[in-house]
N, C-alpha and C positions, 0 to 999 in steps of 0.2 A: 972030595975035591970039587964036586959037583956043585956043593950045597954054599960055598964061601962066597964066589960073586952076589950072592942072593941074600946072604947073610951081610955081607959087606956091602949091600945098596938099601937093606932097611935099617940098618945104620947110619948109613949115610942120611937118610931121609928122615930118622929119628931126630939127627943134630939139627935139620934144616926149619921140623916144626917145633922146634926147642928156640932158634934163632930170631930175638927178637926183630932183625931187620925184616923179616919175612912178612912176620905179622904187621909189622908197619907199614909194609908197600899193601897189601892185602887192605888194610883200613884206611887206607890211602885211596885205594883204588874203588874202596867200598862208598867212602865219603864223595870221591869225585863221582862216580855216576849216582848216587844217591841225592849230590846236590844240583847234578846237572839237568839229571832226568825225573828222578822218583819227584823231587821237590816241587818242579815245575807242572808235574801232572798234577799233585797233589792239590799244590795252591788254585790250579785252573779250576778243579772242581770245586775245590771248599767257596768260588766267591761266584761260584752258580749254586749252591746247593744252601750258602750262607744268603743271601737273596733271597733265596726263595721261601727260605725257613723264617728268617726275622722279618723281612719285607717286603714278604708274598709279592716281589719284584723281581722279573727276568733276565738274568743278565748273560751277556756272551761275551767270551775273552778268548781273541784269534790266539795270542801266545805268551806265556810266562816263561822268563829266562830268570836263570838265579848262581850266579856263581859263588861258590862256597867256600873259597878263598880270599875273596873280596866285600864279599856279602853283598855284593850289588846286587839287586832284583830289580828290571824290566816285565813292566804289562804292557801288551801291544794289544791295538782294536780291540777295545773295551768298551762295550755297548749295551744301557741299564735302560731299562724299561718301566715304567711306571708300572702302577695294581690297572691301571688300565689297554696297557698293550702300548702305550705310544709311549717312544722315546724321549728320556729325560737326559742322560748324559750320556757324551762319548768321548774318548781321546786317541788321539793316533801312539801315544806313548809316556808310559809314568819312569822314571828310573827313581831308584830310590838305592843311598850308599849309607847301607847303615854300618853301626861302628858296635861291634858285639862286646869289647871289654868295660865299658863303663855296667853294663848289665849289672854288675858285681856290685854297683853302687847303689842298685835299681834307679839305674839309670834309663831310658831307653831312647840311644841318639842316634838321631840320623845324619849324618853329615851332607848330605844333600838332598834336595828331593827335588825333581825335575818332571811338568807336565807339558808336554807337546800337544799343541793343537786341538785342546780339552773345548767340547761343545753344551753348554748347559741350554736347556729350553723349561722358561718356568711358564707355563700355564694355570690362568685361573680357569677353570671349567664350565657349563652354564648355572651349575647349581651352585656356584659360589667357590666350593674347594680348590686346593691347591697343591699343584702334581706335586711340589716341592716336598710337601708334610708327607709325602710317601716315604720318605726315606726316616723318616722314624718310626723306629720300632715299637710294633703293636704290642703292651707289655699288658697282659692280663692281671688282675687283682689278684688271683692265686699267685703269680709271681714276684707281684710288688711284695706280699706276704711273705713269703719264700726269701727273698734275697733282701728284708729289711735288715738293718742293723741297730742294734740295739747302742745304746750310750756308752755301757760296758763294754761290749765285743768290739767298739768301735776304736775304746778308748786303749783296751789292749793289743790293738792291730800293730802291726810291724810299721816302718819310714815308709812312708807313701811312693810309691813310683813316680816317676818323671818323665815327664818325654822333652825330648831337646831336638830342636832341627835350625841346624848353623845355618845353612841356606834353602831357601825356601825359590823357587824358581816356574813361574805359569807363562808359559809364550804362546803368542797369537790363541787367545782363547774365543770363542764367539759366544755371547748369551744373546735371547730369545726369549722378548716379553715378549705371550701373549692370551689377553684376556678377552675373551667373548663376550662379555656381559656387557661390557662397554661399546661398542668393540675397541681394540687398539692392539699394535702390535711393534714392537720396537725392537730395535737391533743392534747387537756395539759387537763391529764387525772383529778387529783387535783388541786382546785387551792383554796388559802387561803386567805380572806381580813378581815383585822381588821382596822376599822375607828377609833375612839374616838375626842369627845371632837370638832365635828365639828359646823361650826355656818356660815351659807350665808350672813356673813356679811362683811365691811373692815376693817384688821386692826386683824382678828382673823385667828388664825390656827388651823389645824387639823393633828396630827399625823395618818401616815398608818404604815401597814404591808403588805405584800401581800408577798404568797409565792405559789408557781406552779410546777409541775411535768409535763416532756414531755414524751408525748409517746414514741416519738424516741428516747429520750434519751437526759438527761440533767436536772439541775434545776434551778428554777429564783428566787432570793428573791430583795427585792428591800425595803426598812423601811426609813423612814422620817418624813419629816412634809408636808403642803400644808396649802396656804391662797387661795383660788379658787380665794376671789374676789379682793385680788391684782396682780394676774398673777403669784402667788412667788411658785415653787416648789423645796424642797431638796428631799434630796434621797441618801441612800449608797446603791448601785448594785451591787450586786453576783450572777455572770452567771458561774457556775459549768458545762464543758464538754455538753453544749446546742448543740445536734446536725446539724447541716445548711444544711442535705443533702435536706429538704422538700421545700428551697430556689433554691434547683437545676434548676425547670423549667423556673424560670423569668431569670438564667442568659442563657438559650438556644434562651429565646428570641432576646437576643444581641449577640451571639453568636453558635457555633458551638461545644459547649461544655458540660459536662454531668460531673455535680459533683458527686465524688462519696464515697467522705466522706469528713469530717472537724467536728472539735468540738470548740465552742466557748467558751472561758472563759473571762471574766470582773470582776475588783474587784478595786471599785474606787467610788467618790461621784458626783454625778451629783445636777447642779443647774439651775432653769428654770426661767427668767423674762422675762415676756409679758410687753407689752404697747400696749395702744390701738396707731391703725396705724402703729407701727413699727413690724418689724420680731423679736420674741421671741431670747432673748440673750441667749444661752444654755452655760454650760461650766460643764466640765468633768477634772476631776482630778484622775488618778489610772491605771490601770495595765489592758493590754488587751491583750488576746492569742491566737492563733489560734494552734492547734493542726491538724496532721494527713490529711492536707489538699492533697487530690486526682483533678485533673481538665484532663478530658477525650476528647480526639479529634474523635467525632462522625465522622468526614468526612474521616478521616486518619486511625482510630480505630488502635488509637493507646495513651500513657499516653501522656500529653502535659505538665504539669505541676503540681506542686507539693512540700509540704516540711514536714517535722517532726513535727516541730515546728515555728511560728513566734510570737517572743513575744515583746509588743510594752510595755516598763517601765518605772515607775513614769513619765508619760505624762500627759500634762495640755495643755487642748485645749480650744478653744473659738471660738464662732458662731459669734459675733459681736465685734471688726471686728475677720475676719477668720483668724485663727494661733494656732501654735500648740506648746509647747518645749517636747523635752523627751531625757529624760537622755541616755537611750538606746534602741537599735531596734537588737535585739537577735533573726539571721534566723539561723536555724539548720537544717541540711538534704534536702534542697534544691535542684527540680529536676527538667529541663527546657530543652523540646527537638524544636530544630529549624529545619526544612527542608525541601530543595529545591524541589519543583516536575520537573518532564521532561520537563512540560512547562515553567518551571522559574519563577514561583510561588512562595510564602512563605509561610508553611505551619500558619503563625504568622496570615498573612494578608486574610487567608484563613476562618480561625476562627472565625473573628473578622467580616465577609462580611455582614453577617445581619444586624450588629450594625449601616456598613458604608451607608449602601443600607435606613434605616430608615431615617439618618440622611441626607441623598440626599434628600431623597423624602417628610420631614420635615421643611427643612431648604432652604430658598430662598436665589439665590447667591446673590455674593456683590455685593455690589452696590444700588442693591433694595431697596429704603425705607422702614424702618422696619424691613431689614435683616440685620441688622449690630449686628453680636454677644455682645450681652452685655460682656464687663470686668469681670473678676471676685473680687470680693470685697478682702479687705487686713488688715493689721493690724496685731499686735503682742498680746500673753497674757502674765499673769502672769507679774512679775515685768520689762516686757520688754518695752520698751518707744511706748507708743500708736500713730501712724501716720494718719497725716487727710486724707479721703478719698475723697475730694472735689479735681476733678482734673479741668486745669484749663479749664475757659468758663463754670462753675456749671454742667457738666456733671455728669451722676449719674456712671461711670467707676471709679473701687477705684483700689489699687495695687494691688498685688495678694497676698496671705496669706503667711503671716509669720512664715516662720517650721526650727525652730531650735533642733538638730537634737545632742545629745552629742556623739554618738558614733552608729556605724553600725556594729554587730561583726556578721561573716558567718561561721559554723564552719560542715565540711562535705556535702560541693556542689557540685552537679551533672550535667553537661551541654551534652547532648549526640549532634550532631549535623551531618546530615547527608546533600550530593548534587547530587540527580538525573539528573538532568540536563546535568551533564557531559556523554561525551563519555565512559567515566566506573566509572560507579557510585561511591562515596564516602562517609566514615562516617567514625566518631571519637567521642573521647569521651574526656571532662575532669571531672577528678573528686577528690574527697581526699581537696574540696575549701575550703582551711580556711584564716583568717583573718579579716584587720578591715577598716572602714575609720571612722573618728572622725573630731569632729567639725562642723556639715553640718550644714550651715546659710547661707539665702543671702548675711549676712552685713558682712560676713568672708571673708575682703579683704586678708588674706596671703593666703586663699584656705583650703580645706579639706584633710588633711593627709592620702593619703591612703599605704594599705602595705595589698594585698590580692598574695597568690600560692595556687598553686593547682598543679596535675599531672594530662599528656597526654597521653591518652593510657597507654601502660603497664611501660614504664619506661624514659618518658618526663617528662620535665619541665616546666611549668610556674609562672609567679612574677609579679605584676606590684607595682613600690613603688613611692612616688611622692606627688606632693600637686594636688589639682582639685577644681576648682569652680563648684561644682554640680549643680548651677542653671546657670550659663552662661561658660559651656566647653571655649569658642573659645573666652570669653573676658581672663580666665588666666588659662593655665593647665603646668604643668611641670611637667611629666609624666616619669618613666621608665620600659619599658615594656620589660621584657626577655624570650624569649622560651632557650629549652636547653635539648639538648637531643631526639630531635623527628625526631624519625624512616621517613626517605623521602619516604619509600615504601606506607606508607599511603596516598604519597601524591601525587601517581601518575597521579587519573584521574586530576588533576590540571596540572599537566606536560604533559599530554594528550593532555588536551583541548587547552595549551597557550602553548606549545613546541613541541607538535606535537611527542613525545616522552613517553612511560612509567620508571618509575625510577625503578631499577632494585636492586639497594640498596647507602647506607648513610644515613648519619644524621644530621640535620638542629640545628642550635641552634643563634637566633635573641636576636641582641640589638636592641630595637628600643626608639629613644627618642623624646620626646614632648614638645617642649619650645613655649608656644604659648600666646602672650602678642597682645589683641587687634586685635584678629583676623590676627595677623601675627604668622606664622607656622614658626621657625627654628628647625633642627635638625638634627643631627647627628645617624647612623643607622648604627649598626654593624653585617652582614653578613654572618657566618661560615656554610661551606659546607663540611663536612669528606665524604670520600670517595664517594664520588656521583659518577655513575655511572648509565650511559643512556641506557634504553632497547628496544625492537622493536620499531618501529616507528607506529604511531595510527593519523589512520584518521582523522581531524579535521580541518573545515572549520574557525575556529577561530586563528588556530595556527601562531606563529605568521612566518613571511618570513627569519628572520635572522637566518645564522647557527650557531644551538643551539650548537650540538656537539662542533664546533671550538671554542667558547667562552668559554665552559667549560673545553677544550682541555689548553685552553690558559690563564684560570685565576689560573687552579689550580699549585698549588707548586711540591716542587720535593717527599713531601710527600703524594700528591693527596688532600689535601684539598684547597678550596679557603676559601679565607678572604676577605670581602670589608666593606669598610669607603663608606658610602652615606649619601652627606649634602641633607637634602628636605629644600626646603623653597617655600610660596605661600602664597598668600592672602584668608583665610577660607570664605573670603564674597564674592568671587565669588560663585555662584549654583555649578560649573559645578568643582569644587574642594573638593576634601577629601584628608585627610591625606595619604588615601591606593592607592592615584591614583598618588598624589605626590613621594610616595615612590616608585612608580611603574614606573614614569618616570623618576627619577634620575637610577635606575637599568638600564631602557634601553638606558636613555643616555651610561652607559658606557657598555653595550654589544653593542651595533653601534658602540661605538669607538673602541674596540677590534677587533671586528669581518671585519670592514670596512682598519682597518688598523696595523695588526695582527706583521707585521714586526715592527714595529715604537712601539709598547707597549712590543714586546720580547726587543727590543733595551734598550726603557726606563728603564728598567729590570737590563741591564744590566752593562746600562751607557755609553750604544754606540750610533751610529747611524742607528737608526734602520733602516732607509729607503735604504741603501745599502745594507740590505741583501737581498732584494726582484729581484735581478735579480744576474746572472756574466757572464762576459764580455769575449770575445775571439775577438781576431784581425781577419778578414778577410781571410777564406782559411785554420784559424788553430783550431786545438781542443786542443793544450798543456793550462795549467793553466798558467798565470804568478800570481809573487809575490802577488801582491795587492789581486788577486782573492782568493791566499790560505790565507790570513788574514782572505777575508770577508768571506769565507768559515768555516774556524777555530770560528769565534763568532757565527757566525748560529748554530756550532755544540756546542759549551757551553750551547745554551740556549734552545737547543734538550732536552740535557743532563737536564735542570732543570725542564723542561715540558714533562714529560714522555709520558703523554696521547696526544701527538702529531704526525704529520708523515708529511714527505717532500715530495709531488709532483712537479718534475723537468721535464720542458718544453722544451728540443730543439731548436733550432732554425737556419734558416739560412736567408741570406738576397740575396736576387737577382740579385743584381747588382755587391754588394762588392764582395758576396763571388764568384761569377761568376768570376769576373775576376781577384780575387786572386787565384782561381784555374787553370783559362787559365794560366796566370805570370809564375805560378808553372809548370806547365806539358811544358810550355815551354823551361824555361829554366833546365828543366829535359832534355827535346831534344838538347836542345843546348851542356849542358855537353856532353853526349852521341857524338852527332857529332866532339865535341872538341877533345874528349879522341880519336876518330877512325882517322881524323886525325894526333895526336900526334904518332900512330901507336900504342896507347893503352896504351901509358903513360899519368898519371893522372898530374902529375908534366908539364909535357912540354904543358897539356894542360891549366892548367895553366897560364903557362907565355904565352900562344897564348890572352889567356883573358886580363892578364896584358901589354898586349900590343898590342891592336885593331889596330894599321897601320901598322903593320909588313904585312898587304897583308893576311895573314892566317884567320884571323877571318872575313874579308869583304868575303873572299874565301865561307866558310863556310856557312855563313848568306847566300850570292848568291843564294846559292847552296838550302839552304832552301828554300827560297824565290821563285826560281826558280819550284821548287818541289811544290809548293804550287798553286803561280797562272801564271806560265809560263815565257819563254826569254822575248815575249815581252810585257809585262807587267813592268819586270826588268828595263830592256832599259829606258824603259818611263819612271822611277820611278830612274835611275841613271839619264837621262838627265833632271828632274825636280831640282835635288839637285846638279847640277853642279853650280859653282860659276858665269858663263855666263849668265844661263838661270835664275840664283835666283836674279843676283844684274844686272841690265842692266849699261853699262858700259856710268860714266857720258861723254856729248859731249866734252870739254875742256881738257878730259885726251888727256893723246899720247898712242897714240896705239901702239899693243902690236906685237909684229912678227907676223906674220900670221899663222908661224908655230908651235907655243906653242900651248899646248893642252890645254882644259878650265881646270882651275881645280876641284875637287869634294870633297862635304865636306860632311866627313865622318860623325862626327858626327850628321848633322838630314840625315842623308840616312842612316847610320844604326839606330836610334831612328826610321825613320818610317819602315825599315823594320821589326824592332821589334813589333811595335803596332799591324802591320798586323798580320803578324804571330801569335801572343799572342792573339789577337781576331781573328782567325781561328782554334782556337784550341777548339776543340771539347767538350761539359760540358752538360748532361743533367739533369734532374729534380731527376734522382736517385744516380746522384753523390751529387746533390746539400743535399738530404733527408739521404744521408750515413754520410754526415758532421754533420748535424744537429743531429742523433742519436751517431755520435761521442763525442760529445759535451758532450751530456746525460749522456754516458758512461762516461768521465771525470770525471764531477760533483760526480755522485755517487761514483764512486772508490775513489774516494779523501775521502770523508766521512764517506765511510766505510773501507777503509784500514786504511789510516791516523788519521782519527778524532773517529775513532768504536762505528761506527752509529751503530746500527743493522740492517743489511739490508732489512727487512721487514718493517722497519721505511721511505723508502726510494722506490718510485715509478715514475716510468719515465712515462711521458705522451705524449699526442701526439705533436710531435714539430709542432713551431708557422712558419709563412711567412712573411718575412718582406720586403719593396720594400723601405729602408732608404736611402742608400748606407751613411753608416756612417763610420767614423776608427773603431768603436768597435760594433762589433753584439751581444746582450744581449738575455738571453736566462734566462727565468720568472722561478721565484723561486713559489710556494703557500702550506700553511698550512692549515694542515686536521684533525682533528680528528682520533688518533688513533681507529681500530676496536677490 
């Protein structure tokens, strides 16, 4: 009786482990704490100890929840650490709801997956690396070996797995550029992702959203679709005032410069295809801005560039091939300083020296195998006709990108532009730029219509209107470029350096024109110079040798202004040719021809001959003017009278030989009168007719007597018995002889011709008779033109007289033009 309750409870307890409901609370109860508890420890270690194993990376997870009914799993305070100890990501909370019976599909779906307040920090390092590559797994060669798959084992593999996640959800996430090496560091304090509907498969997409906050100011939103696994990404982009000063330091790397504001804005659709092997086809449709842009000259410390606004509209671009259209490119308040340093430097080329200095020390010259700059790739978008890039010989070089351009408008441009290099430094300014050019295409054979002015300084002008091939100037440009109105005081140190001169005052105002077909340059260039006026003279090893003053003396009118026509013409495919050098030698061609022949261009002037105004003439021994002289005299002074800013320096002269012995002639037959008249007994009249009748015995008398007076009796004698008819003609043998007592006779005429010569060269003339003529002369010239012709006689300077050894009929005496003071 004892033994039945005992018997009858292991019984009892037999049926109950026999009962399946038993065993199912038991595995019930086994699965709830095994998924509550076991699971969650479980997973906490495997993604510290999985860390550490594949990404020798530290991580800490405050708690893992994981309901095993639901299959939800939450990670709380998740905190991963680089291979260097500093923190890469963190989040306050992951939930993930996955869905276990697709599995059966291999499937592997999540139905949501939700991160809280997820912190990424990418770091570049100083040695270049980047925390982010930590997170890939270090896979050794043995292992790459190990887990290869062959074609076979690949091709007998089971249905691929799948991962699917319906909802995709990142709230308030923070990333953290920062890179050292530049420095820079940037912040996007929010940032929002919404996935749905994604599936790692082909042929499906997934809709996003993502939207971000920057610290420095700005926001990004960006909404689409995406097929990850056929390369396919859309997208509409909205970049609201994105700051870019954080981009500052990567552009110091190539340069010299320090941004110091800009805000970006985008608002357009972007499209993305991949293919395996080829570079990703990108293409962009929509509206791109740039605001408020500042660009800072660290070396200069000073602003270098800059604008308001630049806004690029309704633009369609393309990666594959590269090309762009856009209806309009709208610059506003554009600001661009150019400037020369002492040492002839540009402050442009200044800027830019890092950039150049990499690219030397980057790139191997030509020549070198391997150094030959690749081409850059080409093509058009949008409905424009696509062009093959296959150039010939299968070369991988394609054309250059196709940027069709509908219009350029510029509306308040700023150019300041200064030149230290000169002897007195210079700077100017233009501003007030507006205008447009329209149509900019390669394939625009009529050319781009431009029509841009602005103002110079305070009250110049500039213009340039015209057609232009903006990608090849010099195959077609027809150009007109006008100044108008600029103050020439601004432009002294340039008349400094290349005239040796400062401008004291005037006003400059330039045609200049551009017909340039194939690299041939013709053109016509219009010149206007008001009131110019040349100031002290300035030292300058540059300057050029030609008298500046005279040429300006000589071009300008009777109102003080010049005017000149210069044709340029050159071949632009020589190096050593520009259009500014061109222009600059037709200028000097005709200041050489003015300045070299000064006479001959007043002539041209005025429809005379110019080259006889450059001397006037007097006969031998005399300073009266004759006729011909007061003509040429009278046209010198008309074109006095049109060139006011000129002045006559008049050179003397005498010649040594003529005027010498038309002086002796002179004082001789002065003495002769004289002796005349004293024989006559002081009658003028009878001395006279002594002259008019040389064998009356009176005037052989007289000469004698001179003669005598001079080199003595016997001298006479000799110089009668040479010109006797006996001793001159030797009497032929066959004559008959003559009485013995007739006297020889003597002939008068060569015995008083040589007693003339002598006499007349014994007459006395020295070097300061000869220097009285020659300032006689001087004095001529000028009184004629200033009585007769009302020079102003400060117009008119007498120089030092010249010496001539011609012995011509007419002694000339050098006219030269000077610049009035």
């Amino acid at each position: 009786m004892t033994d039945s309750p005992r018997i009858e409870t292991r019984s009892r307890a037999r049926r109950w482990l026999r009962d399946w409901r038993l065993w199912a609370v038991v595995v019930v109860a086994l699965y709830t704490i095994a998924g509550f508890f076991v699971v969650p420890m479980i997973a906490k270690r495997q993604v510290t100890s999985q860390a550490k194993s594949l990404l020798q990376c530290d991580a800490h997870v405050a708690g893992v929840r994981f309901n095993p009914y639901t299959f939800n799993t939450s990670v709380s305070g998740l905190v991963l650490q680089d291979r260097r100890g500093d923190t890469l990501l963190t989040f306050d909370r992951v939930f993930v709801n996955f869905a276990p019976w697709p599995l059966r599909k291999r499937v592997v779906a999540l139905e949501e997956v939700r991160l809280s307040s997820p912190s990424l920090a990418v770091r570049v390092r100083a040695d270049g690396s980047i925390n982010l590559l930590d997170l890939v797994p270090a896979v050794s060669p043995a292992d790459s070996a190990a887990g290869a798959v062959t074609p076979d084992s690949a091709a007998a593999s089971a249905k691929p797995w799948v991962v699917r996640v319906d909802q995709l959800d990142i709230a308030n996430m923070t990333l953290l550029y920062d890179d050292v090496t530049a420095p820079t560091r940037a912040v996007v304090d929010s940032l929002n992702l919404a996935v749905s509907d994604f599936v790692a498969q082909a042929g499906d997409s997934a809709e996003f959203d993502v939207r971000l906050s920057w610290r420095d100011g700005g926001q990004i939103r960006a909404a689409g679709f995406a097929a990850p696994m056929d390369g396919v990404v859309h997208a509409r982009i909205d970049i609201d005032s994105l700051n870019v000063t954080p981009a500052g330091p990567y552009l110091t790397r190539f340069a010299h410069l320090e941004m110091r504001s800009g805000k970006l804005n985008v608002h357009g659709d972007v499209d993305v295809i991949t293919a395996a092997g080829e570079p990703p086809d990108t293409r962009f449709e929509g509206d791109v801005i740039m605001d408020d842009l500042e660009l800072f000259d660290t070396l200069k410390n000073e602003s270098f560039f800059g604008f308001d606004r630049l806004a690029v509209l309704k633009m369609s671009a393309a990666s594959q091939p590269p090309g762009a259209e856009v209806e309009e490119i709208a610059l506003n308040g554009i600001y661009a300083r150019i400037a020369i340093a002492k040492d002839r430097t540009i402050n442009i080329n200044d800027v830019f020296a890092p950039s150049r200095a990499r690219a030397d020390s980057t790139h191997p010259p030509a020549g070198v195998a391997g150094g030959a700059p690749a081409a850059p790739g080409g093509g058009v978008t949008g409905d424009r006709t696509r062009r093959a890039a296959s150039p010939a010989g299968g070369g991988a070089a394609s054309a250059p990108p196709d940027i069709a351009i509908g219009r350029i408008t510029i509306d308040g441009g700023e150019v300041d532009f200064s030149d230290l290099s000169l002897p007195l430094p210079f700077a100017t300014r233009v501003h007030s730029v507006k205008g447009q050019i329209t149509a900019v295409a390669p394939d625009n054979a009529a050319g781009s219509e431009v029509n841009i002015e602005g103002t110079v300084d305070q009250h110049g002008f500039a213009k340039a209107t015209g057609f232009i091939n903006v990608f090849d100037p010099i195959a077609f440009t027809n150009l007109d470029v006008s100044f108008r109105n600029i103050e020439l005081t601004s432009l002294t140190p340039y008349s400094g350096k290349f005239a040796g001169y400062r401008i004291k005052q005037g006003k400059l105002s330039l045609g200049l024109e551009y017909d340039i077909q194939n690299a041939q340059l013709k053109g016509d260039n219009e010149i206007l110079l008001e009131k110019l006026t040349l100031g002290e003279k300035v030292e300058s090893p540059d300057a050029t040798s030609l008298p500046v003053k005279l040429a300006i003396a000589l071009l300008k009118d009777s109102n003080g202004n010049i005017d000149l026509d210069l044709e340029v013409a050159g071949d632009l495919n020589d190096p050593k040719v520009n259009t500014w050098s061109l222009v600059w030698q037709a200028l000097k061609k005709v200041l050489v021809k003015v300045t070299t022949a000064p006479f001959r261009f007043l002539g041209n002037l005025l429809g005379i001959g110019g080259d006889e105004m450059e001397y006037v003439e007097f006969e031998p021994g005399r300073t009266t003017l004759t006729p011909p002289q007061h003509e040429r005299l009278g046209n010198l002074a008309k074109a006095l009278k049109e060139k006011p800013g000129l002045k006559l320096d008049v050179r003397g002269a005498y010649d040594k030989r003529a005027d010498t012995d038309a002086i002796r002639a002179e004082r001789f037959n002065a003495l002769l009168e004289t002796r005349l008249v004293a024989a006559a007994g002081g009658d003028s009249s009878a001395a006279s007719a002594i002259k008019s009748n040389p064998s009356s015995g009176r005037m052989q008398a007289v000469l004698e007597a001179l003669y005598t007076e001079s080199f003595g009796a016997e001298k006479l004698a000799a110089l009668r018995t040479t010109h006797t008819q006996a001793s001159a003609t030797p009497t032929p043998e066959k004559a008959p002889a003559k009485p013995a007592t007739a006297a020889p006779p003597l002939d008068l005429a060569t015995y008083f011709a040589a007693m003339r010569d002598e006499l007349i060269a014994a007459q006395p003339v020295v070097d300061a008779d000869l220097a009285k003529l020659a300032g006689d002369r001087s004095a001529a010239i000028r009184g004629y033109l200033i009585e007769m012709q009302t020079i102003p006689q400060e117009r008119i300077a007498v120089l030092e007289y010249d010496v001539h050894d011609d012995d011509e009929d007419w002694v000339r005496c050098k006219l030269a033009l000077d610049a009035a003071e």
